[in-house]
C-alpha positions as CSV (number, residue, x, y, z in Angstrom):
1,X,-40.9,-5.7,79.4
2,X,-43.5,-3.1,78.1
3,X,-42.7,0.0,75.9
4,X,-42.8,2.1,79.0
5,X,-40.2,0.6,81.5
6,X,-38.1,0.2,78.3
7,X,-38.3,3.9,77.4
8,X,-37.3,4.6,81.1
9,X,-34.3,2.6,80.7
10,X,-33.1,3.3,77.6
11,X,-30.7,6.2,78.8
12,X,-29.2,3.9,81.4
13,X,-29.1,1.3,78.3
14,X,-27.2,3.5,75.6
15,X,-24.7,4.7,78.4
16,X,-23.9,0.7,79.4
17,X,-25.2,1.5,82.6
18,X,-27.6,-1.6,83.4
19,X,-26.7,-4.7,84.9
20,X,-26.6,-7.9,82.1
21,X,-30.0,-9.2,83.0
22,X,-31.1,-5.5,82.9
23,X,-29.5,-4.8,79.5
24,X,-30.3,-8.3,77.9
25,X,-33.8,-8.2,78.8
26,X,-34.2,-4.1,77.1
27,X,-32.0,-5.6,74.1
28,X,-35.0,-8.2,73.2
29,X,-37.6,-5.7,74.0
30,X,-36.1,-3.3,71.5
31,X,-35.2,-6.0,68.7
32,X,-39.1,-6.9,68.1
33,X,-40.5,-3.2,68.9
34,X,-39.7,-0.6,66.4
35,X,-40.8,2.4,68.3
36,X,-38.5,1.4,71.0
37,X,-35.6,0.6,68.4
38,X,-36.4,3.4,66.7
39,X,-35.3,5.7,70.0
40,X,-32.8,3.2,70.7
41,X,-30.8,4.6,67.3
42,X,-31.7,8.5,67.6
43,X,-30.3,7.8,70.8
44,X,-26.5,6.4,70.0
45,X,-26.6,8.7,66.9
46,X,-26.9,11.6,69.6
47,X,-24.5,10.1,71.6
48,X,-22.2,9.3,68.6
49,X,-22.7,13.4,67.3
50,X,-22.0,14.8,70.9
51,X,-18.7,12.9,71.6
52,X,-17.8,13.9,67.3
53,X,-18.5,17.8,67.7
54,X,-18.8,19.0,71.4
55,X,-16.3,21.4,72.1
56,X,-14.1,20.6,75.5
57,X,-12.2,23.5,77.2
58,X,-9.1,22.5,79.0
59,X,-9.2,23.6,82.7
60,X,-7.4,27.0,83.6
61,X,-3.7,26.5,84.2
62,X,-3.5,26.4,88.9
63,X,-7.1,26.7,89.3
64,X,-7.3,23.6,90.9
65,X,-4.6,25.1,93.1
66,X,-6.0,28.3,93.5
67,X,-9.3,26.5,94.3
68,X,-7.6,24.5,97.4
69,X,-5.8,27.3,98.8
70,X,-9.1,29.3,99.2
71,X,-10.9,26.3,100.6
72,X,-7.9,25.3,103.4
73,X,-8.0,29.8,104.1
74,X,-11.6,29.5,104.9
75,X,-11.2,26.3,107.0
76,X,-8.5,27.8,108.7
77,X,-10.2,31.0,109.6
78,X,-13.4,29.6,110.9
79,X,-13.5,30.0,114.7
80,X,-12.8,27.2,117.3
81,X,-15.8,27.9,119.4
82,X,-19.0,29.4,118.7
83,X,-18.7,33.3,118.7
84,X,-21.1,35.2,121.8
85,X,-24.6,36.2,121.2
86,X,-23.0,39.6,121.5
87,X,-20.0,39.6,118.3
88,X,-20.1,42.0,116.1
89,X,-21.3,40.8,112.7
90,X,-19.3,39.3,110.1
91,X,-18.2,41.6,107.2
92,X,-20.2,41.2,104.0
93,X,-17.5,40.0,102.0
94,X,-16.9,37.3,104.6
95,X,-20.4,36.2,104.4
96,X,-20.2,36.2,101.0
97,X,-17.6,33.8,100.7
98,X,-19.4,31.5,103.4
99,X,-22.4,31.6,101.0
100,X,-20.4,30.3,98.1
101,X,-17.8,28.2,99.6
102,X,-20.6,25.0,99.3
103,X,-20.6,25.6,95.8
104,X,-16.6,26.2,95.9
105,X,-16.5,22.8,97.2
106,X,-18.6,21.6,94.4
107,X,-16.3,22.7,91.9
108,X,-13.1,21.3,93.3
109,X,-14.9,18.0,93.5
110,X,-15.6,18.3,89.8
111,X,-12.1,19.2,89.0
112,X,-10.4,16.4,90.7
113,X,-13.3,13.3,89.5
114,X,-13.5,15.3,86.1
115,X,-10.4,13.6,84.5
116,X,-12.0,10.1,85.6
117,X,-15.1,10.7,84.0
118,X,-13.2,11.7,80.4
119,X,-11.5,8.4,80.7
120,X,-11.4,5.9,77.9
121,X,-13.3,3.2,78.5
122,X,-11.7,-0.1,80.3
123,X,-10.8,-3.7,78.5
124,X,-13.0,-4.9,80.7
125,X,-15.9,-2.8,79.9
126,X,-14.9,-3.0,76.2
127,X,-15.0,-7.0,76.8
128,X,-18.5,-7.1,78.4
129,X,-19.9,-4.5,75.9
130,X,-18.7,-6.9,72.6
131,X,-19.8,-9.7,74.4
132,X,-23.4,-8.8,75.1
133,X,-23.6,-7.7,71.2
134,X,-22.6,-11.4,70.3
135,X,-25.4,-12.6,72.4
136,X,-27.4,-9.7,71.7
137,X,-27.1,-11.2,67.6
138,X,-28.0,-14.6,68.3
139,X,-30.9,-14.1,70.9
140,X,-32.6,-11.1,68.7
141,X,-32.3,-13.2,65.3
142,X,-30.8,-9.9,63.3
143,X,-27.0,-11.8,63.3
144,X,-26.9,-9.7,59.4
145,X,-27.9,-6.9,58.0
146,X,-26.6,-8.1,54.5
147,X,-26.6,-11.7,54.3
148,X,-23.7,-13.0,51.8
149,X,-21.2,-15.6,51.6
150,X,-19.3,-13.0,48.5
151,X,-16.6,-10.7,50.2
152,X,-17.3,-8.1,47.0
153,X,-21.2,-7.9,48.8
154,X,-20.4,-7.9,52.0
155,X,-17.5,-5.1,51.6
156,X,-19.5,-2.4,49.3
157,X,-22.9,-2.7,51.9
158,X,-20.7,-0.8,54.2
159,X,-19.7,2.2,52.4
160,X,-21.6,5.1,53.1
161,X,-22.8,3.5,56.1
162,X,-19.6,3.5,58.4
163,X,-16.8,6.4,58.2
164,X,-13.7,4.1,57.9
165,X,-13.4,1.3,55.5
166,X,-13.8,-2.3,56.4
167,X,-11.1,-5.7,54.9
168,X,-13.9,-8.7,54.7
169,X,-12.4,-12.2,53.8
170,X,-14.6,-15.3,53.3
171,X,-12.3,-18.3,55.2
172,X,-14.6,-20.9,53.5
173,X,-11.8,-22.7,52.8
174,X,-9.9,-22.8,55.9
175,X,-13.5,-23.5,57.5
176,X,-14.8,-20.3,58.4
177,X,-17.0,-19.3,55.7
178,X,-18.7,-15.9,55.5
179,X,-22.6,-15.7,56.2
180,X,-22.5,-12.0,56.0
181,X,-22.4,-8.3,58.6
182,X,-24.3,-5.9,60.0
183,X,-23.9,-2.7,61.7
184,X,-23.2,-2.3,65.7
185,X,-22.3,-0.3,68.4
186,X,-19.3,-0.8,70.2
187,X,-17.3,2.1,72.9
188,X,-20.3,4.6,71.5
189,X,-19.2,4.1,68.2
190,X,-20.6,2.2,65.0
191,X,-18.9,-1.0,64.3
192,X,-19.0,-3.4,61.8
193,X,-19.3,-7.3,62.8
194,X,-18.4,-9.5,60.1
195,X,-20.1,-13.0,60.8
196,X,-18.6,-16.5,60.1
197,X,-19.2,-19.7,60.7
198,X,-17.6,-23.0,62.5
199,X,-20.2,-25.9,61.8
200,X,-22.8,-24.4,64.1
201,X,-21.0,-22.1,65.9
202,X,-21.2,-18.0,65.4
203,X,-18.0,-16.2,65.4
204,X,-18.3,-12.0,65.3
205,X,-15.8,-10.1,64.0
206,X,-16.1,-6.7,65.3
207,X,-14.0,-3.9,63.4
208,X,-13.7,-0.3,64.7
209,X,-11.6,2.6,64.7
210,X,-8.9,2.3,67.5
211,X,-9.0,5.0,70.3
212,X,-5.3,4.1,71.2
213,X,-2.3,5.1,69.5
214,X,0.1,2.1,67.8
215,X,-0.6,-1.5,67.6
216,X,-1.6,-3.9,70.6
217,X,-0.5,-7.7,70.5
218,X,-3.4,-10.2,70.7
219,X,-5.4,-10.7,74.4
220,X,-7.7,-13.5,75.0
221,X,-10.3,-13.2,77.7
222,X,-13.8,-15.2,78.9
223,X,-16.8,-13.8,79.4
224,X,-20.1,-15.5,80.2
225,X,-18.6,-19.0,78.5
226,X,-18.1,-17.0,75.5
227,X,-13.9,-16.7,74.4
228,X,-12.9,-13.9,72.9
229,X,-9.7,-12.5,71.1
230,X,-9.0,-8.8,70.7
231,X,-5.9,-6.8,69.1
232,X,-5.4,-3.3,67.2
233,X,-3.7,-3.0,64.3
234,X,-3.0,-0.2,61.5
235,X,-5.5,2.0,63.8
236,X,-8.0,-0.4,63.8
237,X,-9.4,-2.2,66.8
238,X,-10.7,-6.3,66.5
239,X,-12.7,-8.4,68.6
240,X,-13.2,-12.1,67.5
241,X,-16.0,-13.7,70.0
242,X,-17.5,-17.1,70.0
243,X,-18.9,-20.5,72.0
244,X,-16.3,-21.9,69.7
245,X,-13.3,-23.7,71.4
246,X,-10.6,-21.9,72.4
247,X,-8.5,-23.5,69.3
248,X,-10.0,-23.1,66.7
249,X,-10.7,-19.2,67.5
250,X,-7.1,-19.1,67.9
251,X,-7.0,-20.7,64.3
252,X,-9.6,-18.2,63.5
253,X,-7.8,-15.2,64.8
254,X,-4.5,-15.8,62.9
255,X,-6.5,-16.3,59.6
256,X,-7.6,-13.0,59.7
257,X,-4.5,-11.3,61.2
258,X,-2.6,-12.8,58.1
259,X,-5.0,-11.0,55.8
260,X,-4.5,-7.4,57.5
């Protein structure tokens, strides 16, 4: 993929909108071009900024109501038959409201589809999004950002960099030691991922603030032939993903929920 069809993409990209192959194949272009990586930041730190500081006006109280009722008089005034060559001609206010009543219908589209639009993303999208990161670590060889098997390393390299504070626990001896983290992007918002390892297997932690309110009991799902354990606690949202077995992610999982 060349600089140019990546640039064209990269919109569709930032707002999860490709297809895996699609996103995958951007997400390798980007990790060995800097230009392209370069607009691929300015473009979630935009992202991150507009969803932070835009201002969002509730809709007026009954104007969806007020919207229909105008829309179902018009329909019910309009003539059953076409008029004679000889009518007299419509009232200026009528045509008025004939000129505008496209864009009328505009507007109540909006209103009703707006409220999907808003919507928090799904697990499911949250599940593919985490998982492509995983891959997108392994197959882009930037798995860390600070490479260190000392918790009191790994924790400090994220202050100043992330908004919220991060727990990091080395399981060495439980076998999952600590190779290090690095900053992602997760539900347009920066993450950390916290990287252990099984033998040869990866396993990312991904921490974030949680967009829901109160805690939310552990979840396992598949994706790709990856397994992957989410939960939120203390207003925090997790994501442990790995080839590992489903076991010893389990094992994994309950390490690090006894240490939060």
């Amino acid at each position: 993929m060349i600089c140019n069809e990546t640039m064209r993409l990269l919109d569709a990209y930032v707002d999860n909108e490709l297809d895996l192959r699609g996103a995958l194949e951007v997400e390798e272009h980007i990790a060995r071009c800097p230009a392209c990586g370069a607009e691929e930041k300015s473009l979630r730190e935009l992202q991150v900024s507009a969803r932070a500081n835009l201002t969002r006006y509730p809709m007026p109280t009954g104007f969806e109501a007020r919207m229909r009722a105008a829309l179902h008089a018009e329909e019910a005034q309009a003539p059953t038959e076409p008029p004679p060559v000889q009518a007299v001609r419509k009232p200026r206010r009528a045509w008025r409201w004939a000129a505008l009543a496209p864009a009328a219908a505009a507007a109540a589209v909006l209103v009703v589809a707006m409220p999907r639009l808003l919507q928090q993303p799904s697990e499911t999208s949250v599940a593919d999004a985490v998982v492509a990161a995983h891959v997108r670590s392994l197959l882009a060889n930037h798995l860390t950002d600070v490479a260190s098997s000392d918790q009191h390393t790994v924790k400090p390299w994220f202050q100043g960099k992330l908004d919220y504070s991060v727990s990091v626990t080395d399981f060495a001896a439980e076998g999952f030691p600590l190779v290090g983290g690095r900053l992602d992007y997760v539900e347009d918002t920066p993450a950390a991922a916290l990287v252990y390892k099984r033998a040869q297997h990866v396993v990312n932690l991904f921490v974030w603030p949680s967009k829901r309110a109160g805690d939310e009991p552990v979840q396992r799902v598949t994706r790709r032939g990856y397994n992957a354990y989410c939960w939120a606690r203390n207003g925090m949202h997790y994501w442990a993903v790995s080839d590992l077995n489903e076991a010893d992610l389990a094992k994994f999982v309950e390490l690090v929920r006894g240490n939060r």
